[in-house]
N, C-alpha and C positions, 0 to 999 in steps of 0.2 A: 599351057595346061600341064597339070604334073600328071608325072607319068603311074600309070597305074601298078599297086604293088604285084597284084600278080606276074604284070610285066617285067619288074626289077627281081620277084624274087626267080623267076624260069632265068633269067637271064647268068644271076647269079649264085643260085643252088640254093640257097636260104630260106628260111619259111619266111613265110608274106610277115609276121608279127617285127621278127628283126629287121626288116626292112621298114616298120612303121616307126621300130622305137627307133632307128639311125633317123629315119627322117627328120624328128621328132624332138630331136636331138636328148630322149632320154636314157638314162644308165641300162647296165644291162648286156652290153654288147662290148664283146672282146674289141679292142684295136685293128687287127689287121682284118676282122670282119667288117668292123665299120667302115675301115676303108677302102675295103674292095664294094659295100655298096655303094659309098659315095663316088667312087670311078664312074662306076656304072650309070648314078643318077648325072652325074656330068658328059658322059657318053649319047642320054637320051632327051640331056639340051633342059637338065634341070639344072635350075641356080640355087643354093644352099643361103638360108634364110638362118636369121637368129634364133634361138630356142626358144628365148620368148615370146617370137611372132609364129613358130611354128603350127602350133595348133588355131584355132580358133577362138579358141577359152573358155565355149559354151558348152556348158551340160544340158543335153536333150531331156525332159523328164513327161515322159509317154504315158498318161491315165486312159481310162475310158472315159464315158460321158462324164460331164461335171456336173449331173442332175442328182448325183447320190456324194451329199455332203462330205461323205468321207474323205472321194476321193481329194476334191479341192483345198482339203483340210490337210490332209499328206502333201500336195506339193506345192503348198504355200511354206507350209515348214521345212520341207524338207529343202526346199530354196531357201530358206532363214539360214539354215545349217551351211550349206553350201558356200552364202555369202560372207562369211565368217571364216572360212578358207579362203576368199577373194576369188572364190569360183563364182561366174555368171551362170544363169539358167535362163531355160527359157520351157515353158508349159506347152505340149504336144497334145491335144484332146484325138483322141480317136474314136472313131465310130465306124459302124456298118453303111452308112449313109454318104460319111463324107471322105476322110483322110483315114484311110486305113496304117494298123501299126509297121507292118509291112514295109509301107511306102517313107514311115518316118526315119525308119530304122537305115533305109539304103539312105535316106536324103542326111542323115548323122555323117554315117559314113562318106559321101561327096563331100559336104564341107569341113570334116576333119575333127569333128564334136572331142570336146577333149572329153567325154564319159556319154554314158549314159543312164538312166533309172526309167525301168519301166513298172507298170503300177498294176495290180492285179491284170499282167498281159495274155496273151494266147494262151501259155503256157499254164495258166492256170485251168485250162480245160483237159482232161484225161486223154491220152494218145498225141499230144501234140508237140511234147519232150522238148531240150531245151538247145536243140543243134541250134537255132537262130543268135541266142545271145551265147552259144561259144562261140560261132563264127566269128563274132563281138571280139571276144577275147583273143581270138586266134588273131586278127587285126592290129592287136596290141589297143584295143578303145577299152578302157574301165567303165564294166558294167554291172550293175545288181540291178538286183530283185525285188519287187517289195509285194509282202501278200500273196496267198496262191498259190505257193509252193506246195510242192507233192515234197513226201519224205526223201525220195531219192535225189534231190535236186544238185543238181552239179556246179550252179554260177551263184556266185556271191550273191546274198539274199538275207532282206531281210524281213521278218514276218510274224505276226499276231499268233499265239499257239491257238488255233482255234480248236481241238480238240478239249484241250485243260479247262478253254472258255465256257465251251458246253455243261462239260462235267461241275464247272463253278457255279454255272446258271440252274441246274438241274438243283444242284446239294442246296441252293439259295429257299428253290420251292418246296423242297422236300423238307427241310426244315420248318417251313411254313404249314407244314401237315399235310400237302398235296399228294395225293398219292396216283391220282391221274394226272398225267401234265405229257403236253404235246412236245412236238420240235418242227420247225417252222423253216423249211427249206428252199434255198433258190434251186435250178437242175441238178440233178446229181454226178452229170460232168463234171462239173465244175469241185478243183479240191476242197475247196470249200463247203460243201454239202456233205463232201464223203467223211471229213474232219467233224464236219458239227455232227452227223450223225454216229461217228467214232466215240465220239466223246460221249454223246447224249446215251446212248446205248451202255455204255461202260456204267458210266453214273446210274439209270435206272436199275442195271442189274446190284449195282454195289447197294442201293438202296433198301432191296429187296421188295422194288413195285413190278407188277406183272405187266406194266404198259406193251403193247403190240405193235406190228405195224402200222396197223389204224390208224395211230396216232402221231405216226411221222408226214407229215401234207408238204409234198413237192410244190412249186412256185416257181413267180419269177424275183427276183432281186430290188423286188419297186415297192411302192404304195401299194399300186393296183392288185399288184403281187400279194403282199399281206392280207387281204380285203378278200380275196377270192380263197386263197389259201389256206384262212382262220375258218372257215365255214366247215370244211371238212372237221376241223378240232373239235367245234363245238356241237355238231352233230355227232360224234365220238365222245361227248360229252368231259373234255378235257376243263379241268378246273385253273392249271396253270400252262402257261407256253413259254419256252423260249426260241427267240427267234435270230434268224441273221443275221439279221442289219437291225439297224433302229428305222428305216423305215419301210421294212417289212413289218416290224411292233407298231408303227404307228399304224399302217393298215390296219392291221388288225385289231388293233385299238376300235381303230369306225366301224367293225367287223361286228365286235360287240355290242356296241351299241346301234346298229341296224338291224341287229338278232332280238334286241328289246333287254339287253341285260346291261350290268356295270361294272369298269374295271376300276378300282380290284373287288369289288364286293361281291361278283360272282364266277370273275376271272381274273389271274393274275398275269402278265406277260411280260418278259425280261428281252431287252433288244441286246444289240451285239456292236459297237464301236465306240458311243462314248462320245459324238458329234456332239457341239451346242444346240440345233435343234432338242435333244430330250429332255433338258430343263425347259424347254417350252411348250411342250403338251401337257392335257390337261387329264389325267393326273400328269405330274413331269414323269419320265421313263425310269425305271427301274433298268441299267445298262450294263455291258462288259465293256469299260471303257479302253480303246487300246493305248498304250502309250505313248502316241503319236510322236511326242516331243523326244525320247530318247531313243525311238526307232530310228527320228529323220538324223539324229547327231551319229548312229550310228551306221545311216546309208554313206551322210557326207564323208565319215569316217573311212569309208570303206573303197568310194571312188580317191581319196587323198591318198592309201596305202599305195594300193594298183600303180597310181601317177608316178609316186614319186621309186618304190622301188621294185614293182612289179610283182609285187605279189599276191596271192589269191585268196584271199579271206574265206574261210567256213561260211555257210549260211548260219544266223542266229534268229532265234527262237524268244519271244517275251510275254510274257504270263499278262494276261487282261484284268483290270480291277475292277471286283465289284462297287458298281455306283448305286445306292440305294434313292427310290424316288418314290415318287404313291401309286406305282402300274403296281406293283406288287404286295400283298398282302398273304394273309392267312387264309386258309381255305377254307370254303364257307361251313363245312360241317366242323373244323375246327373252334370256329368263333365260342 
């Protein structure tokens, strides 16, 4: 069994990280540092392995459920990305039910994960900060972020501006002559809520529409979510929404049409990621598509920095595009 870094570094005064990258056998590490850990690991009846076999070679990639398209959509690419560095992955689903992120996170760490990526994780809820994946770091394991970040965020990350998003979606309906138009939230724990509503706020006022609280509807993150959530809009008599997710818009979508009306010809709703599901509703979604594809080259980008010369990437930031479909239209006193 190897011996645990805490072990090596009390023993030999070093932080646990330089005891990972000697292990590890990567750069970074003066010589006569290196070799007073490996006395040490020889001391505690550890045999020194090639560098090549050191790690294990797999990237952990941590989502929540894989019932919201997105996520499976991120780390099927961002595995595409990955494999094109000759890095292996391997997909972590986490739930409240089953395998908590928690438990994946120590279980990386036992088998020596050469990174990790976690996917809108804990940390994307308010008060919950980011000591777990610096420990990551501390460890010497290359680890980002993706989605969910709070502005403060301190560990490589990489993430959808969903403020800019809002405010893009907002200018879409405004232009379309809206002058009431909702925003369509999951909890407001969560960064993401407090961003879409950052953004959406900003844009109403730039606008010069008097929209209220009324017409921001808390939710959950799902179908069922949109569906329950749009009913407060429409009773607020909201002519356009935009929402978090596209299947929070798809809810809402049946929202409308169980109220007895039609989108877009009495409502218009813009969703938020840009899944293939929204070319297939009917109308197809009017979306903030994210750029899935140069996020994930720049997650893989970011665990290959870390690997090879330890260093810590900025978190980055990328603008969502509008996707134009038939959820959105003109407002109906426009017409």
């Amino acid at each position: 069994m190897r011996p645990k870094l805490q072990e090596v570094a009390a023993l030999t005064g070093v932080s646990e990280a330089t005891v990972s990258r000697v292990m590890n056998a990567r750069p970074g590490v003066a010589e006569p540092t290196r070799r007073l850990v490996l006395d040490a690991l020889s001391d505690l009846g550890y045999r020194e392995v090639p560098a090549s076999s050191a790690r294990s070679g797999v990237v952990g990639i941590i989502t929540p459920e894989l019932e919201n398209p997105i996520f499976p959509l991120l780390a099927q690419t961002i595995e595409s990305r990955l494999a094109r560095h000759g890095i292996m992955s391997v997909v972590c689903p986490s739930t409240s039910e089953t395998i908590h992120e928690d438990d994946y996170l120590d279980h990386l760490v036992d088998i020596d994960a050469a990174g990790i990526v976690v996917v809108n994780g804990r940390y994307a809820q308010a008060g919950i900060g980011y000591e777990p994946y610096e420990r990551m770091l501390d460890k010497g394991i290359p680890t980002v972020l993706v989605n969910g970040i709070f502005p403060d965020c301190t560990v490589p990350a990489v993430s959808i501006d969903v403020a800019a998003a809002a405010q893009s979606g907002v200018q879409h309906l405004a232009r379309l002559g809206h002058t009431k138009i909702g925003c369509l939230i999951g909890p407001r724990r969560y960064s993401t809520s407090q961003l879409l509503v950052e953004g959406y706020e900003k844009a109403v006022a730039a606008a010069g529409l008097k929209n209220g609280s009324h017409l921001i509807s808390e939710t959950l993150f799902t179908l069922e979510g949109g569906h329950a959530g749009m009913a407060k809009l429409l009773e607020a008599g909201a002519t356009g929404v935009i929402a978090g997710g596209d299947l929070m818009a798809i809810g809402a979508i049946g929202a409308v049409h169980a109220w007895g009306a039609s989108v877009p010809d009495d409502v218009s709703i813009i969703g938020l990621d840009g899944t293939p599901i929204a070319a297939l509703t009917d109308p197809a979604l009017t979306t903030m598509r994210q750029p899935v594809d140069r996020m994930s080259a720049a997650v893989a980008s970011m665990i290959v920095a870390q690997t090879t010369d330890g260093s810590r990437p900025r978190p980055q930031l990328f603008r969502a595009e509008l996707v134009v479909g038939g959820s959105a239209a003109q407002a109906p006193k426009a017409r």
